[in-house]
N, C-alpha and C positions, 0 to 999 in steps of 0.2 A: 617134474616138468609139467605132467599131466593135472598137479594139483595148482599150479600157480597160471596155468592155463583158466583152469575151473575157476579158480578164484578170480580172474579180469575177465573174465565172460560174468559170474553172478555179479560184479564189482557195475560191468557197465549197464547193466541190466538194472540193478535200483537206481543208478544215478538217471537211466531213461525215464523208471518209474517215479524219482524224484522230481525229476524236470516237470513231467507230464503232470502233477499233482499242483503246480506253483504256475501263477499268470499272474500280470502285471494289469493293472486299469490304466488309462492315461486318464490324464484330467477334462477331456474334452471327448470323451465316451461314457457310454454306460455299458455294465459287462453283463450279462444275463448267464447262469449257466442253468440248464437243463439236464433231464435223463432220461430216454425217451420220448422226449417231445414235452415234455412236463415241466416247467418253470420252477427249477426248485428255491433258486435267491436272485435278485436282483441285484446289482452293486452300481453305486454311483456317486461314491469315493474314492476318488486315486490312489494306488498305494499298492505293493503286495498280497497277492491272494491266496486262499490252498482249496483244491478240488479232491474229486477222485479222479486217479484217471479215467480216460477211458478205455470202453465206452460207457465205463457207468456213468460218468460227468462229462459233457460238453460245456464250452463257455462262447457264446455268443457276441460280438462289439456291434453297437449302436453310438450312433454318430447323435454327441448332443449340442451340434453348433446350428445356428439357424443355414437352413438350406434352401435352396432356387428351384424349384415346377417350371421350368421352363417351356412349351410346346415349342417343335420346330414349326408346326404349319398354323398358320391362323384357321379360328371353326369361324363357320357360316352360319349367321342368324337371322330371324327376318324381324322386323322392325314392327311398329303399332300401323303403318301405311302401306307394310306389304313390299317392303322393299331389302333386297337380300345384301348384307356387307359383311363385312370378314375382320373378323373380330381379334386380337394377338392380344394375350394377358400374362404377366406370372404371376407364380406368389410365391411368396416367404414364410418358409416352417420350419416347423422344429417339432421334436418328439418330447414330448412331459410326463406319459406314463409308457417306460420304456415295455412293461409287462404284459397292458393292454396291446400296443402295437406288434411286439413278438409273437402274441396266441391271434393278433390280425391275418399279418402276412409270413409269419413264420420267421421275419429279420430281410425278408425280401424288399428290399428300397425301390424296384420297378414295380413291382403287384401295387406298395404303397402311391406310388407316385400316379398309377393309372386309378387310381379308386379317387384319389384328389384331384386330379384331371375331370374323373366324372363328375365330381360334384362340384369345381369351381363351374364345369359347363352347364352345368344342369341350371344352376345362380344365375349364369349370364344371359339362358335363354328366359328364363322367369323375367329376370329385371328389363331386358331389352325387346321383348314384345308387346310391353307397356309403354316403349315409348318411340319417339319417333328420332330420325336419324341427325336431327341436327341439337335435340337434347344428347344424345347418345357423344355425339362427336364434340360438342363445347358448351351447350348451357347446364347442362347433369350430370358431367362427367364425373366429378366428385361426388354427386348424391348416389350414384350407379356402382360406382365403387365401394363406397360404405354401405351398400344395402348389399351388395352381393359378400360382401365381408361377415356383415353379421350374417348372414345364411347359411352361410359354408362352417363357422365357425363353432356352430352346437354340433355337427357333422361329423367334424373333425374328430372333436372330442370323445365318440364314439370307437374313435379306432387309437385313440391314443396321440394323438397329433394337437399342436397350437398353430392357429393361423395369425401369421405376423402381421401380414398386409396383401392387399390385392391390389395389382395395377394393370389398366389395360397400354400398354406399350402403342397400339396402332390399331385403328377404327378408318375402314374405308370400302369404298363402294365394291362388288362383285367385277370383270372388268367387262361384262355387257353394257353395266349400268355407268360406269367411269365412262366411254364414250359420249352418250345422251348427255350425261350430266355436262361433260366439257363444252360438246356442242350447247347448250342452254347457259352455262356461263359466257358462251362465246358470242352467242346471240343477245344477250343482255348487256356484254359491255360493246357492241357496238351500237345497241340501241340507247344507252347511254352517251356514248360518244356522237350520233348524229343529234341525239337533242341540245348535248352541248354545243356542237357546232350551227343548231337553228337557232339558238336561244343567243349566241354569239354573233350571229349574222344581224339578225332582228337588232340587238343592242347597236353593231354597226351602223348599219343603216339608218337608226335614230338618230347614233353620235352625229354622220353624213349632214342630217337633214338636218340637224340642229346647227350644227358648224357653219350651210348654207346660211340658215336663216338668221345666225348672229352676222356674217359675210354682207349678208344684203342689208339689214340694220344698220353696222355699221359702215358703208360705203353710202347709204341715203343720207344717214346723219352728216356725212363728212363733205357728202354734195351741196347738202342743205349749208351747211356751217361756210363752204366754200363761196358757196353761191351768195348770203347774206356779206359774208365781209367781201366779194366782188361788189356787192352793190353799196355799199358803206364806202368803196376805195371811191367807187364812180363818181357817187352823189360827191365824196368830199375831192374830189376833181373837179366837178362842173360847179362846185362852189369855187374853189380855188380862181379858178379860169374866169366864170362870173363877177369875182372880185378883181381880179388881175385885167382884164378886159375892160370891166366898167370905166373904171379909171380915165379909158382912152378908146372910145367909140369908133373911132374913122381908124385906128392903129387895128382891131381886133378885124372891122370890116374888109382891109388889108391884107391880115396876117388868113383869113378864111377864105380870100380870092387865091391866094398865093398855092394854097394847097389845093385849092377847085382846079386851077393850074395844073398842079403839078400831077393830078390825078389824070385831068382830063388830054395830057401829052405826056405820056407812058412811052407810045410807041409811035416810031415814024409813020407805020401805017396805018392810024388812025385818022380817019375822017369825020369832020364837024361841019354841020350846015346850021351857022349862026349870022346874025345879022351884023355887019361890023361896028354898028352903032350900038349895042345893045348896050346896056351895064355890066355885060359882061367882062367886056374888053374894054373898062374906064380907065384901069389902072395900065393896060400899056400903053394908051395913049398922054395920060401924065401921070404917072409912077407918084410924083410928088404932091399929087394932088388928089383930095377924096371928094372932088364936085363933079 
C-alpha cells in the first residue's frame, strides 16, 4: 500500500516536472524565456516548446500585434504666439525586437507605454512650438504628424518598439482661452452681419432711387406722348369742324350762338345785363334768319 502510495506521489511529481518543462507559443506572441533575469532564447514561432523548469527557466509572453498609446487626458502645449491648447494624440505599436524590449522594461507594457508616452510628448512639444495654432489645428496638421512620427520613431527603436502611426485625435483652445476666442468669433460674425446688412441697405436705397427715377421717366414720357396725340386729336378736330362748318357759314354761326346760349342759361339764377338789340339775341328774334 505504502509502495503504490510512493509510486503516485513520485508518478505525480514528474508529470508536475513534465508539465513545467513544456509551453506552448501562440502565433500572435513572442515567448522569451529567461534564468535569472538573463535572456536565454527568444521564440517567435508558434508551436511546442521544452524549458527547464523552474525556477531555473522562466518563459515570458509578449504581445506581437500592433497596439493602441492611448492617453486618457489630453497634454498642454504652448504654440509659436504663446498661446496654450490641449493636445489629444495616439499611436500605434508594436514590438520587433522582443529581447531589446524585455532587457528595456522587464515585459512591463505600463513602464513601456509611459517611456512612449514621453517621447511622443517630448515630439509634440518640439513640433508645436514652432508653430502657430491655426497651422497646428488645419493647415499642418498632416506635416505635424509626420515630423513627429519620424522623431519618435529612431526613439522607439532604441527600446525595441516600431512606431505605426501618429495621430492627433483633438487640438483645442485651454478653456480660459475658448471663451475670448468664442467671444471674437462672435464679434466678427456680427461685424459681418451689420456690413451686410449696410451694404444691403445702400444696394436698397439705390434699387428705391432708381425705380423712382425710371417712375418719373416713364410717367413724363407717357405725359409727353399723351399730351402730343391730345393735340393731334384737337388740331384734326378743329380741321374736321373747319371743313364741316365751312361748307355753311351762317349754319356754323348758328350752331355757336346755340351753345353761347346754352352756356350762358345754365341757371335760373343767372343774371345778364345785355342790350336786347345786340347780335346777341338775332337769332331769337328770327331763329330762321342769319341777318
Amino acid at each position: 500500500m505504502n509502495r503504490l502510495v510512493t509510486i503516485l506521489i513520485t508518478g505525480f511529481i514528474a508529470l508536475m516536472l513534465l508539465s513545467s518543462t513544456v509551453f506552448v507559443v501562440d502565433q500572435r506572441k513572442y515567448a522569451i524565456v529567461f534564468a535569472l533575469g538573463e535572456v536565454k532564447q527568444v521564440i517567435s514561432e508558434p508551436g511546442l516548446h521544452f524549458k527547464l523548469p523552474p525556477p531555473f527557466q522562466n518563459v515570458v509572453y509578449l504581445d506581437k500585434r500592433i497596439q493602441t498609446l492611448d492617453p486618457k487626458e489630453a497634454d498642454r502645449f504652448i504654440t509659436a504666439e504663446k498661446m496654450n491648447i490641449l493636445v489629444d494624440a495616439f499611436v500605434k505599436w508594436r514590438v520587433t525586437e522582443p529581447r531589446l524590449y524585455f532587457v528595456s522594461f522587464g515585459g512591463d507594457d505600463n513602464r513601456a507605454g509611459d517611456r512612449m508616452q514621453q517621447i511622443v510628448k517630448a515630439a509634440l512639444n518640439d513640433e508645436i512650438t514652432k508653430r502657430t495654432v491655426r497651422e497646428v489645428i488645419s493647415g499642418q496638421r498632416g506635416k505635424v504628424m509626420e515630423s513627429i512620427r519620424s522623431k519618435v520613431v529612431d526613439e522607439a527603436k532604441q527600446i525595441g518598439v516600431e512606431i505605426v502611426d501618429v495621430r492627433l485625435k483633438r487640438v483645442d483652445y485651454v478653456e480660459q482661452i475658448n471663451n475670448s476666442v468664442y467671444e471674437r468669433m462672435k464679434a466678427e460674425r456680427v461685424r459681418v452681419a451689420n456690413e451686410a446688412r449696410s451694404t444691403g441697405s445702400a444696394e436698397s436705397e439705390q434699387i428705391r432711387a432708381d425705380a423712382d427715377k425710371q417712375r418719373t421717366v416713364i410717367l413724363a414720357e407717357a405725359y409727353r406722348e399723351a399730351e402730343k396725340i391730345k393735340g393731334e386729336g384737337d388740331a384734326k378736330a378743329s380741321q374736321i369742324y373747319a371743313e364741316a362748318f365751312g361748307r355753311n357759314p351762317e349754319f356754323y354761326k348758328f350752331y355757336r350762338s346755340l351753345e353761347a346760349y346754352r352756356a350762358s342759361f345754365k341757371s335760373k339764377a343767372d343774371v345778364m345785363l345785355v342790350d336786347p338789340q345786340s347780335d346777341f339775341f338775332k337769332y331769337f328774334k328770327n331763329p330762321g334768319s342769319g341777318k
